[in-house]
N, CA and C atoms as an extended XYZ file, in Angstrom:
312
Properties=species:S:1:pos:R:3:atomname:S:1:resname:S:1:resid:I:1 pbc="F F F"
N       141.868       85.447      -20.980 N   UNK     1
C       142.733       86.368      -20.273 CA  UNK     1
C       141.866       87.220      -19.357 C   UNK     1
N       142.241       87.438      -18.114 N   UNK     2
C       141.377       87.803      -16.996 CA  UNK     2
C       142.814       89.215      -16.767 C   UNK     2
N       142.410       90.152      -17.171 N   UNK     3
C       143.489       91.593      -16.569 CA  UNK     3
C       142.483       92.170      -16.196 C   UNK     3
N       142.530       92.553      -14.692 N   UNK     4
C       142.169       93.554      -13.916 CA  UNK     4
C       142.499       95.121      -14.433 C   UNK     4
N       141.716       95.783      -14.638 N   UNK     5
C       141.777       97.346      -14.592 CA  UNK     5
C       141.269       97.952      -13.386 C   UNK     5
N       141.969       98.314      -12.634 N   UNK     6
C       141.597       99.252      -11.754 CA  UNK     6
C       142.648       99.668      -11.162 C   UNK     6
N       142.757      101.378      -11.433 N   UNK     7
C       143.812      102.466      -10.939 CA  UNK     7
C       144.851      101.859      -11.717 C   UNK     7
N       144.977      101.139      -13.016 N   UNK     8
C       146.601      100.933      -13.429 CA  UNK     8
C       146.190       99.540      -13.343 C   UNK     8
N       147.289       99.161      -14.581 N   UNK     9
C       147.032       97.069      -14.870 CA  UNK     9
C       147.806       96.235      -13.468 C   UNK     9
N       146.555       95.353      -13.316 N   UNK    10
C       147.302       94.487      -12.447 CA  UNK    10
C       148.192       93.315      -13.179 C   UNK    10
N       148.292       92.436      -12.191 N   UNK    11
C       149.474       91.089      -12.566 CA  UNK    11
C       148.193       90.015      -12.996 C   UNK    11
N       148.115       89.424      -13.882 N   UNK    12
C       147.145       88.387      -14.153 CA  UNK    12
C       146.833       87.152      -12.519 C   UNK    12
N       148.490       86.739      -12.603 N   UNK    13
C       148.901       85.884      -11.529 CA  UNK    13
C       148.416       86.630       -9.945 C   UNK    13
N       149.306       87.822       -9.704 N   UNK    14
C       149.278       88.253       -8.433 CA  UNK    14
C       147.713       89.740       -8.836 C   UNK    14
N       146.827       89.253       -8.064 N   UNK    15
C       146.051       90.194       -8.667 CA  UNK    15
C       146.072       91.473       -7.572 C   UNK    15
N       146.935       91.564       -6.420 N   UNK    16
C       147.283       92.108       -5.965 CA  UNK    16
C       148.292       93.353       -6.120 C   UNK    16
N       149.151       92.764       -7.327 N   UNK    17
C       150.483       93.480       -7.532 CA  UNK    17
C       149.989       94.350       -8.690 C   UNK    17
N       150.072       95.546       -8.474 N   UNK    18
C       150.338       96.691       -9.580 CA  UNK    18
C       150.924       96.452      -10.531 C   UNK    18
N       150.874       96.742      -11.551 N   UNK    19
C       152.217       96.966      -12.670 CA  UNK    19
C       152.550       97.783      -13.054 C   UNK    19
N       151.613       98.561      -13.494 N   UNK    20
C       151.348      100.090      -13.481 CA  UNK    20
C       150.241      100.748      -13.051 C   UNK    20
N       150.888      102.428      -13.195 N   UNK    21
C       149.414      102.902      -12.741 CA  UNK    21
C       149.154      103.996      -14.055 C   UNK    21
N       149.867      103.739      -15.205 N   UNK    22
C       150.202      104.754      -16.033 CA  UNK    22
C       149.328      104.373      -17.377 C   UNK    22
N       147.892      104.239      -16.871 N   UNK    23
C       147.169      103.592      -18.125 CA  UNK    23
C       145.800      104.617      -18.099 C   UNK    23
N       145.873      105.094      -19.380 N   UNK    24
C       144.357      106.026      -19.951 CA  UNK    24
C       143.804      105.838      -20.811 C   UNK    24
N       142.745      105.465      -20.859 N   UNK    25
C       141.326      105.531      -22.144 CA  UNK    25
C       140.650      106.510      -22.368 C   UNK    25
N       141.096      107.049      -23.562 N   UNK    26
C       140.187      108.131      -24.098 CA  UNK    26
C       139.530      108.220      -24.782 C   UNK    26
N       138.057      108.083      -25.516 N   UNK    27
C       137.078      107.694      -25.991 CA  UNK    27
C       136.368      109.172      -26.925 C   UNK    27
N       137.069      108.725      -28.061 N   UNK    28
C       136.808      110.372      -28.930 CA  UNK    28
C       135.232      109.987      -29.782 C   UNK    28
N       134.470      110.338      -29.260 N   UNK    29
C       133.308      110.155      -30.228 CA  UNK    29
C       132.958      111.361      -31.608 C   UNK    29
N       133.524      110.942      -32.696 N   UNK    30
C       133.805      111.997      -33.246 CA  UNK    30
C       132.809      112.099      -34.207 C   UNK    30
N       131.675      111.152      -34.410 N   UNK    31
C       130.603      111.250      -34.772 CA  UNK    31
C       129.522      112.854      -34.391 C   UNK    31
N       129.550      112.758      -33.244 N   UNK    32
C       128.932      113.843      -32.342 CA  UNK    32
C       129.743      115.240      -32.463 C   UNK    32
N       130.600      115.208      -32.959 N   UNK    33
C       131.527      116.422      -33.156 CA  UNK    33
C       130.962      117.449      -34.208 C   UNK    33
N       130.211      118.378      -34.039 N   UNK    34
C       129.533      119.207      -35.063 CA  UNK    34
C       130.862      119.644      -36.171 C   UNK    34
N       131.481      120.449      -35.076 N   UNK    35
C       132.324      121.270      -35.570 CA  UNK    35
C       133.524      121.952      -34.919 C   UNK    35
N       134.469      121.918      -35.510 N   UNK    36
C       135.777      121.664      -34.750 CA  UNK    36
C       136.140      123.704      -34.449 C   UNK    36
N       134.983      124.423      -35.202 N   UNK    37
C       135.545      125.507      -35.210 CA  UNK    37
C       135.826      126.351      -33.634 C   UNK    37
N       135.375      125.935      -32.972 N   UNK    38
C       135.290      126.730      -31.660 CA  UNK    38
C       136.579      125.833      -30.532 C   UNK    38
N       137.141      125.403      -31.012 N   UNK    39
C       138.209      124.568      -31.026 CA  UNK    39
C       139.580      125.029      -31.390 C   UNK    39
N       140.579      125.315      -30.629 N   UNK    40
C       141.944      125.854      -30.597 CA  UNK    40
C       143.058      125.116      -30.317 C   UNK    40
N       144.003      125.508      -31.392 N   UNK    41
C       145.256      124.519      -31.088 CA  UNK    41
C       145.434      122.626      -31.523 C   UNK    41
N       146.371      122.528      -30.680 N   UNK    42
C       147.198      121.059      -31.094 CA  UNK    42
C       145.672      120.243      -30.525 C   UNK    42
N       144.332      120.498      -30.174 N   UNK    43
C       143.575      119.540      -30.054 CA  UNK    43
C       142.847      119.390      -31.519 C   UNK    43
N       142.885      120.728      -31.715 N   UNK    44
C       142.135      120.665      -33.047 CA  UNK    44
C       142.288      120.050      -34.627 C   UNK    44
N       144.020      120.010      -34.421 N   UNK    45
C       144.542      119.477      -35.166 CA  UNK    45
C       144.396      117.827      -35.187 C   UNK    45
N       144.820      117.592      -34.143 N   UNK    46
C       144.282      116.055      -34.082 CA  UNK    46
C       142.919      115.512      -33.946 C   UNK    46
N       142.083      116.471      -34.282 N   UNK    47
C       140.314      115.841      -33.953 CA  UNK    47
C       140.411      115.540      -35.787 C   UNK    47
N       140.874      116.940      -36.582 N   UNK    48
C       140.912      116.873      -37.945 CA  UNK    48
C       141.809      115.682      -38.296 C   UNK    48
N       142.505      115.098      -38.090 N   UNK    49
C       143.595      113.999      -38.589 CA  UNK    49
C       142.428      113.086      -38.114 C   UNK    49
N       142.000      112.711      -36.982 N   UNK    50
C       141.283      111.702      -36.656 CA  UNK    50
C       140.048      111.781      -37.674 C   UNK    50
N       139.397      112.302      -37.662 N   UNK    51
C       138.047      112.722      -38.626 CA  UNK    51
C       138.364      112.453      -40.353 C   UNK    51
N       139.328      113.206      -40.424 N   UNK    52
C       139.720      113.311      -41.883 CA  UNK    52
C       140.823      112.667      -42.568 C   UNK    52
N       141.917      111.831      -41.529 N   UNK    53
C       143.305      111.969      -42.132 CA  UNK    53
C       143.145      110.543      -43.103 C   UNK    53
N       141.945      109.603      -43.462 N   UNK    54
C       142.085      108.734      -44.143 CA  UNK    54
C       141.676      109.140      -45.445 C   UNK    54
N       140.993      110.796      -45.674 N   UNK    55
C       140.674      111.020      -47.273 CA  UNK    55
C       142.208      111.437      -47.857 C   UNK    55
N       141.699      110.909      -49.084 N   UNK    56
C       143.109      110.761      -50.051 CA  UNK    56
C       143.618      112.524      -50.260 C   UNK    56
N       142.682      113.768      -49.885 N   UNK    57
C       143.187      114.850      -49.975 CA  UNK    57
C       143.471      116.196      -49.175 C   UNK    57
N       143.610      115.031      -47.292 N   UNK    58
C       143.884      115.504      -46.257 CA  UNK    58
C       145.437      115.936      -46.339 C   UNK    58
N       145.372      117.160      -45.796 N   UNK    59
C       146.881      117.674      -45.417 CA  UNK    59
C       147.079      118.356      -44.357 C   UNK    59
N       147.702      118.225      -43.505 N   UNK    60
C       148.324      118.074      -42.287 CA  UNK    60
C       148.922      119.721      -42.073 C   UNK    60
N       148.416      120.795      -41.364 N   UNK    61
C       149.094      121.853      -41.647 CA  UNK    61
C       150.378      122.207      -41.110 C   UNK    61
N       151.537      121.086      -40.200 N   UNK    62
C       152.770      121.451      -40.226 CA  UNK    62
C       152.753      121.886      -39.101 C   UNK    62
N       151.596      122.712      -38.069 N   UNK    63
C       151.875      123.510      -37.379 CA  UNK    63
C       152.516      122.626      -35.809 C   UNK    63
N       151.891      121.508      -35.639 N   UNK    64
C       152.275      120.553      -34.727 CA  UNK    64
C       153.074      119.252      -35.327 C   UNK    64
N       154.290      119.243      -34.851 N   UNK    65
C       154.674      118.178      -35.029 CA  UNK    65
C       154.015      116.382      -34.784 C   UNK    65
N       153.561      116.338      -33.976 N   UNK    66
C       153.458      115.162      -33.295 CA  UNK    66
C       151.924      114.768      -34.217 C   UNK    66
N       151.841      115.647      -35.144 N   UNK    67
C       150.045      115.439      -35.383 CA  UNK    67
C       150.817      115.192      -36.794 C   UNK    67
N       151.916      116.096      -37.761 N   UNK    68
C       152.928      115.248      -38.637 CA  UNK    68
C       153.033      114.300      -38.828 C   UNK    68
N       154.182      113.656      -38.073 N   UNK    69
C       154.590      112.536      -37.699 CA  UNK    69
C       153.111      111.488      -37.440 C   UNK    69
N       152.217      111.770      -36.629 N   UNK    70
C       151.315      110.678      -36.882 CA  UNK    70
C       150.928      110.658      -38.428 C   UNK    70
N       150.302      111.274      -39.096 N   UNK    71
C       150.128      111.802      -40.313 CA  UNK    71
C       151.157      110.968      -41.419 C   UNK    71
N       152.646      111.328      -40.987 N   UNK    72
C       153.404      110.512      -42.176 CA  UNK    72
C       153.322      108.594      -41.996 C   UNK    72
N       153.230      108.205      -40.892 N   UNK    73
C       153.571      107.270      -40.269 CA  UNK    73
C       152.317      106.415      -41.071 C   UNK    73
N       150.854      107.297      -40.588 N   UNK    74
C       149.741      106.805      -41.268 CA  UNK    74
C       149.855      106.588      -43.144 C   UNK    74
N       150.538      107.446      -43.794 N   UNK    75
C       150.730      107.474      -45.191 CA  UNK    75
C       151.461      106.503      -45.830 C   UNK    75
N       152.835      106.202      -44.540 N   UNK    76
C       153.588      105.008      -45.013 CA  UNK    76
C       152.974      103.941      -44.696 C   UNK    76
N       152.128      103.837      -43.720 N   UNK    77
C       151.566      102.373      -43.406 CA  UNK    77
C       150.427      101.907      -44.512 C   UNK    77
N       149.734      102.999      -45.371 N   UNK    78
C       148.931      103.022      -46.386 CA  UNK    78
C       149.429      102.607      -48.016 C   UNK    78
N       150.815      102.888      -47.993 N   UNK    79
C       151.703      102.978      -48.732 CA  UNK    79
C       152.006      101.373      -48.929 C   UNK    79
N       152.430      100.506      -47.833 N   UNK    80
C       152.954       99.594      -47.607 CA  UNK    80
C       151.701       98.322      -48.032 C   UNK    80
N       151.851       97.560      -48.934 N   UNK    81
C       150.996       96.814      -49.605 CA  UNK    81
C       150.884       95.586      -48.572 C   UNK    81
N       151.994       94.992      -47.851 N   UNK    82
C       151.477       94.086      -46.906 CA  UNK    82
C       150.989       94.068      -45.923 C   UNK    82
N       151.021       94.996      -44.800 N   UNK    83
C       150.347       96.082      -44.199 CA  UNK    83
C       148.937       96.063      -44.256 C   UNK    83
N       148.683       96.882      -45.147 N   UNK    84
C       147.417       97.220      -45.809 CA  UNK    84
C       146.358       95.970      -45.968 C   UNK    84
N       147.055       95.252      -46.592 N   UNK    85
C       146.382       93.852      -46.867 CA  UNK    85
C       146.156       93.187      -45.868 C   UNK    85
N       146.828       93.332      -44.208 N   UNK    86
C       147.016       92.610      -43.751 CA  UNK    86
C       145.812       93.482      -42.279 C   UNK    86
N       145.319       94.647      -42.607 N   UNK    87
C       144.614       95.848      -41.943 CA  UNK    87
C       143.387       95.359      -43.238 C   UNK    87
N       143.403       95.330      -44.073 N   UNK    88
C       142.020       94.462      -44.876 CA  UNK    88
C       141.578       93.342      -44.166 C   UNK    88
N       142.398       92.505      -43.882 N   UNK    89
C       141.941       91.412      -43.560 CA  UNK    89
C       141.386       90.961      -42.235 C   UNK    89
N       142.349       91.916      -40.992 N   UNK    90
C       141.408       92.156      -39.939 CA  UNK    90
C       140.414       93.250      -39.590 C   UNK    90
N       140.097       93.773      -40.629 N   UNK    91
C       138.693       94.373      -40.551 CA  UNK    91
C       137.538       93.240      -41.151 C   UNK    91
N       138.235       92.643      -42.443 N   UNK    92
C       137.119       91.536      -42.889 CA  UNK    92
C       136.122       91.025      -42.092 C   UNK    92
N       137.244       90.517      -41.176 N   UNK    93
C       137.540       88.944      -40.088 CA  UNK    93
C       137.074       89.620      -39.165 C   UNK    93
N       136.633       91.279      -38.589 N   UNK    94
C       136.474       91.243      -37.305 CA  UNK    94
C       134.536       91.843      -38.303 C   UNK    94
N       134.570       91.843      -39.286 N   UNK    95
C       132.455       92.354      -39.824 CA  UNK    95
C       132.172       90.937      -40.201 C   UNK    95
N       132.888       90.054      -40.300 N   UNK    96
C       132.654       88.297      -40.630 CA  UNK    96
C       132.046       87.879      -39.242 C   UNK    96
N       132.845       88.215      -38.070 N   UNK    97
C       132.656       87.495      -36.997 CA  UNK    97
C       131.637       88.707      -36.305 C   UNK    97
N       131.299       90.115      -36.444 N   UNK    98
C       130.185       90.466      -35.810 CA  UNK    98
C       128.523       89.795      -36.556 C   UNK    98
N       128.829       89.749      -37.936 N   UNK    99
C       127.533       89.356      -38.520 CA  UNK    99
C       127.283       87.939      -38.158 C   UNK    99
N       128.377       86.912      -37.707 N   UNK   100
C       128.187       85.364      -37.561 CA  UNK   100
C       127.388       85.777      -36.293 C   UNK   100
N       128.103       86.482      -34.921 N   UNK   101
C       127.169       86.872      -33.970 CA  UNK   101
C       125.774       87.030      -33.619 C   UNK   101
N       125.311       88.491      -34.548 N   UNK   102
C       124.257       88.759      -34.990 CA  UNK   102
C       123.179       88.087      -35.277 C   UNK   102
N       123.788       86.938      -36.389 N   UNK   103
C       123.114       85.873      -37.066 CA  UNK   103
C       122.522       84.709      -35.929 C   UNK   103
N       123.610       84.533      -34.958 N   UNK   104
C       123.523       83.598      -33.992 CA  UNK   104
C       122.779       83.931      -32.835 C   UNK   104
């Protein structure tokens, strides 16, 4: 698959034709993140969900919805045994195929 990025996805076919222009990558390196304290608001909330929301004794303080709702969405998808199994298996399959790489 050959998709052009530039200013918005092109058409595979017409590499001329726009499709959109309504496309953003945002690249949270949250490794490098000392500390969220100097940090205010609905960003902060979601650096903590991102950072933290997979320990089993993260809680979500309510104050933003949309950081909630990601939050519950994440709990039911954790919840859900085929799912889960099925988020096991393409993590397996994607440290199987970097180490075959590596190896090669």
């Amino acid at each position: 698959m050959n998709l052009q990025i530039f200013c918005g996805v092109r058409s595979e076919i017409e590499s001329k034709k726009v499709l959109t222009d309504d496309l953003g990558f945002h690249f949270l390196e949250l490794t490098k993140l000392k500390d969220c304290a100097t940090i205010d608001g609905e960003l902060r909330e979601w650096l903590n969900f991102f950072r933290h929301g997979h320990e089993e004794d993260y809680m979500v303080s309510g104050a933003y919805q949309a950081v909630a709702d990601a939050n519950s969405w994440f709990e039911n998808f954790k919840a859900n045994d085929y799912m889960s199994s099925k988020a096991f298996q393409r993590a397996k399959h994607l440290r199987d195929e970097a180490a075959i790489r590596k190896a090669g």
